[in-house]
C-alpha positions as CSV (number, residue, x, y, z in Angstrom):
1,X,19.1,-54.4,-17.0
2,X,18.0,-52.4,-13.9
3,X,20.4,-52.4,-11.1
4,X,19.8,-51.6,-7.7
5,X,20.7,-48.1,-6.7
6,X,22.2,-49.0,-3.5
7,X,24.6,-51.9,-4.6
8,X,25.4,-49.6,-7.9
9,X,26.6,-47.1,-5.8
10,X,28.5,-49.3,-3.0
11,X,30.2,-51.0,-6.5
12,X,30.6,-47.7,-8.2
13,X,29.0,-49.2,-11.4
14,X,28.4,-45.0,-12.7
15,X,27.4,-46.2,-16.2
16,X,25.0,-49.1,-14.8
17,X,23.3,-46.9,-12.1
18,X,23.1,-43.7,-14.4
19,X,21.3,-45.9,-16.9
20,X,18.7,-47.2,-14.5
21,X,18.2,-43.7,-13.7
22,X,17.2,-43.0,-17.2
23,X,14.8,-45.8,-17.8
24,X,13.4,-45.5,-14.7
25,X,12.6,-41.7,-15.7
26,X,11.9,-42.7,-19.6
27,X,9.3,-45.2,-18.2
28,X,7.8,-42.2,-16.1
29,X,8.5,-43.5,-12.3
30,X,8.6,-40.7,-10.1
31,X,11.3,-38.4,-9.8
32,X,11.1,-37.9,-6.1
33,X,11.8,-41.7,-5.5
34,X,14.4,-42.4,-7.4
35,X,15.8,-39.0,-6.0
36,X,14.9,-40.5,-2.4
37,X,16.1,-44.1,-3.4
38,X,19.3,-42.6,-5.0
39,X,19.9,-40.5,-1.5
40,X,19.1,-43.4,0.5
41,X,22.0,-45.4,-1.5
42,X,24.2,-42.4,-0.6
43,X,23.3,-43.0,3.2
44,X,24.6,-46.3,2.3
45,X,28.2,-45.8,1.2
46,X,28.5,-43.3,3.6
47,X,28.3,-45.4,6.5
48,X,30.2,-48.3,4.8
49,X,32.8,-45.1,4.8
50,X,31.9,-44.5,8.6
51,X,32.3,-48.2,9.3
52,X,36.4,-48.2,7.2
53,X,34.8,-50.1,4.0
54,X,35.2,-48.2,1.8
55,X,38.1,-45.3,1.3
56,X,37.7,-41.3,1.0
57,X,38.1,-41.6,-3.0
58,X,35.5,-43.6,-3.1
59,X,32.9,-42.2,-1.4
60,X,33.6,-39.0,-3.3
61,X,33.1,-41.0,-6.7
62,X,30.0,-42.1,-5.4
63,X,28.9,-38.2,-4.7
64,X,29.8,-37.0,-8.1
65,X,27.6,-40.3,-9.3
66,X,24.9,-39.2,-7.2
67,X,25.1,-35.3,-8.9
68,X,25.2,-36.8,-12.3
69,X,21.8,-38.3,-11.5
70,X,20.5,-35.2,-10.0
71,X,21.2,-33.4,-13.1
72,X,19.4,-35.8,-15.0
73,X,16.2,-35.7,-12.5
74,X,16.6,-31.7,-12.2
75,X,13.8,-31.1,-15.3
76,X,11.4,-33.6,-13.5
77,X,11.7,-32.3,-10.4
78,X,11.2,-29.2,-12.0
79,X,7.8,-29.8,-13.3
80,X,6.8,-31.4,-10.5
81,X,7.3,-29.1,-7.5
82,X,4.5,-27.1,-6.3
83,X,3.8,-23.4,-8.2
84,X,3.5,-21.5,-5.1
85,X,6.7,-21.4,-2.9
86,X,5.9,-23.4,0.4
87,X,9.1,-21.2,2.0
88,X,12.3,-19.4,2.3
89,X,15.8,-21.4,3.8
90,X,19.2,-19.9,3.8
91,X,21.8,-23.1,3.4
92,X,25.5,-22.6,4.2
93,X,28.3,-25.3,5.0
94,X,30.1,-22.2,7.5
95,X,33.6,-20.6,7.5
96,X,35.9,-23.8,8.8
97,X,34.5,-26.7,6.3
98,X,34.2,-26.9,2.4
99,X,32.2,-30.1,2.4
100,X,28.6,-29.7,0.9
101,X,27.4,-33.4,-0.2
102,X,24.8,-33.4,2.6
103,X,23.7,-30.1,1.9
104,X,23.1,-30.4,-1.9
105,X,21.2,-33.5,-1.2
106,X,18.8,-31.4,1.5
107,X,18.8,-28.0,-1.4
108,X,17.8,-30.7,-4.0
109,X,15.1,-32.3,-1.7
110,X,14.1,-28.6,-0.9
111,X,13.5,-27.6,-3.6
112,X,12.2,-30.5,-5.3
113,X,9.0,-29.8,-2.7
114,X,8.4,-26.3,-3.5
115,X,11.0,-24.4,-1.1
116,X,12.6,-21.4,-2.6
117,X,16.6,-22.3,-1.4
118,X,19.3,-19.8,-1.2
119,X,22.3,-22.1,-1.0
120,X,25.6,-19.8,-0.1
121,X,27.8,-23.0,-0.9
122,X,30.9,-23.8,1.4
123,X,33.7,-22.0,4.1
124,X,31.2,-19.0,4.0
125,X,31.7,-16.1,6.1
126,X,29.7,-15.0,9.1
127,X,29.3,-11.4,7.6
128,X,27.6,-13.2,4.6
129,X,25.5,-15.8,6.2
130,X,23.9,-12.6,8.2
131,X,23.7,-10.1,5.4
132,X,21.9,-12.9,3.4
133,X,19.1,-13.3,6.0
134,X,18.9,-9.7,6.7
135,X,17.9,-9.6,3.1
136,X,16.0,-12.5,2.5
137,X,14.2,-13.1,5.5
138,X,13.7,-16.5,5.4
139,X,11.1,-19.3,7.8
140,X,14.9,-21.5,7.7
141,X,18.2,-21.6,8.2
142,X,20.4,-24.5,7.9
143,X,24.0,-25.5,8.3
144,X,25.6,-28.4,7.3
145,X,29.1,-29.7,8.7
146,X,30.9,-32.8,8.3
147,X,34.0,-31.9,10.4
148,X,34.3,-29.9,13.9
149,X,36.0,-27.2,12.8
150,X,32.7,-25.6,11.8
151,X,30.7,-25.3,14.7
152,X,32.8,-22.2,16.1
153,X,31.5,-20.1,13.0
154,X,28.0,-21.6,13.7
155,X,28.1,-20.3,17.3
156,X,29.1,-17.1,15.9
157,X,26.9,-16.8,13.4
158,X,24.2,-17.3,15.9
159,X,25.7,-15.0,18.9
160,X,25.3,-11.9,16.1
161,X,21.8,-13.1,15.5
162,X,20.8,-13.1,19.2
163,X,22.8,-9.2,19.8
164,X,20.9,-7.9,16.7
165,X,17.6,-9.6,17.5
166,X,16.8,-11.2,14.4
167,X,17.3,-15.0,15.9
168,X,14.0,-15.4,16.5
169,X,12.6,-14.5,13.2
170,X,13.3,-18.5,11.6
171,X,13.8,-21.6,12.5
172,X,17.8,-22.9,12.6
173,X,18.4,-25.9,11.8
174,X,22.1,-28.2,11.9
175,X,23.2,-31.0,9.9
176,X,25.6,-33.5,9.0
177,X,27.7,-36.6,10.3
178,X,29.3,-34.6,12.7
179,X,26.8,-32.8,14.3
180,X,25.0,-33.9,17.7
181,X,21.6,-32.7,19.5
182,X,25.0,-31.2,21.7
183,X,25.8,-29.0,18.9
184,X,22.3,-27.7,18.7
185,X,21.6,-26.7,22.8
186,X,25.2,-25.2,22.3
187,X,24.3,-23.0,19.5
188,X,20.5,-22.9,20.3
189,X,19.5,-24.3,17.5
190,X,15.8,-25.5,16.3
191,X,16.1,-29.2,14.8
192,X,19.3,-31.3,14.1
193,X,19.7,-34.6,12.1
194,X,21.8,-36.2,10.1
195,X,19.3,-37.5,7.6
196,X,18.3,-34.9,4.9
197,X,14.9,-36.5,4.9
198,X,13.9,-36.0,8.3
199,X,15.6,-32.1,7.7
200,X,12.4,-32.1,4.6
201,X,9.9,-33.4,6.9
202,X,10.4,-30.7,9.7
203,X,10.2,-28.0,7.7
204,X,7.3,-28.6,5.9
205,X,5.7,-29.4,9.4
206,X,6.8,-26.1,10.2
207,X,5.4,-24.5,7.2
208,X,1.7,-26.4,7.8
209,X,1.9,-25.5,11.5
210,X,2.1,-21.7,10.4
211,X,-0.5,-21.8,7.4
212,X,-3.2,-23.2,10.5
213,X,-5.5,-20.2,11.7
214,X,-4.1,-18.9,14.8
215,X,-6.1,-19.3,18.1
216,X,-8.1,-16.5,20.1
């Protein structure tokens, strides 16, 4: 019996949602919407968390319920991307925060729709996030935060970026439950949300408004 994703997770019914995720897959519905239906349940519990209805503990079952599906999606997401990379993002939860729910969901989604993601992980360094897009070059970069104590490496991260004249060579983009269109005039960011979705959407607006011929 199929159970709906969003009440499986809220309930933390593991077995009962990880087997929906299977038949869903065995009787070949797309992979992006049950990814997109499984991330939208996580938007769920995480503002039941928000709102005090549900505990820390919790909400973390529900992420490690929501990486058990993605590894069982991974292979059909796989097959399914695009051949040709649509572009390059640099992903880091920065120095000051080890959280990286938020940001797995947006590499996932990434890379699920062709994007070539270099995902740094959690508490990285400055020195690191720079060195990586020194050497990558990428059309994105994107931090994710779900506490405060973050956004001073952000703004650090960027200062280097504007003395060494590379800030302008991508688009920067900020994430996560804590993060504000404040955050991003601070730091001088591109785009912020809190929905990985929308975070998919504006890059691969980006990415169409730079494959259009450029005007005389």
């Amino acid at each position: 019996m199929l159970v709906d994703l969003s009440t499986g997770f809220v309930e933390l019914k593991r077995d009962e949602v990880l087997a929906t995720v299977k038949t869903r897959v065995a009787r070949g519905d797309d992979s992006f919407e049950i990814l997109e239906d499984a991330r939208r349940a996580m938007t769920a519990v995480g503002y039941k968390f928000k709102e005090g209805e549900m505990f820390l503990a919790e909400m973390l079952l529900a992420a490690e319920i929501f990486k058990e599906i993605v590894v069982i999606l991974k292979p059909h997401l796989v097959l399914a991307r695009p051949h040709e990379s649509r572009g390059t993002i640099v992903l880091a939860t920065p120095q000051g925060d080890i959280h990286d729910l938020g940001k797995n969901i947006f590499a996932t989604l990434l890379d699920g729709q062709g994007f070539r993601v270099y995902d740094l992980g959690v508490d990285v360094d400055p020195s690191l996030v720079i060195e990586t897009i020194r050497e990558v070059k990428p059309d994105f970069v994107g931090f994710s935060a779900l506490i405060t104590t973050a956004f001073a490496s952000m703004k650090h991260v960027t200062d280097i970026l504007e003395k060494e004249a590379l800030r302008d060579n991508f688009k920067l983009m900020v994430g996560g439950g804590v993060t504000t269109p404040m955050l991003k005039d601070h730091i001088g960011a591109d785009f912020q949300s809190t929905d990985a979705m929308e975070g998919v959407t504006y890059c691969l607006k980006i990415m169409e408004e730079k494959a259009l011929p450029s005007r005389p």
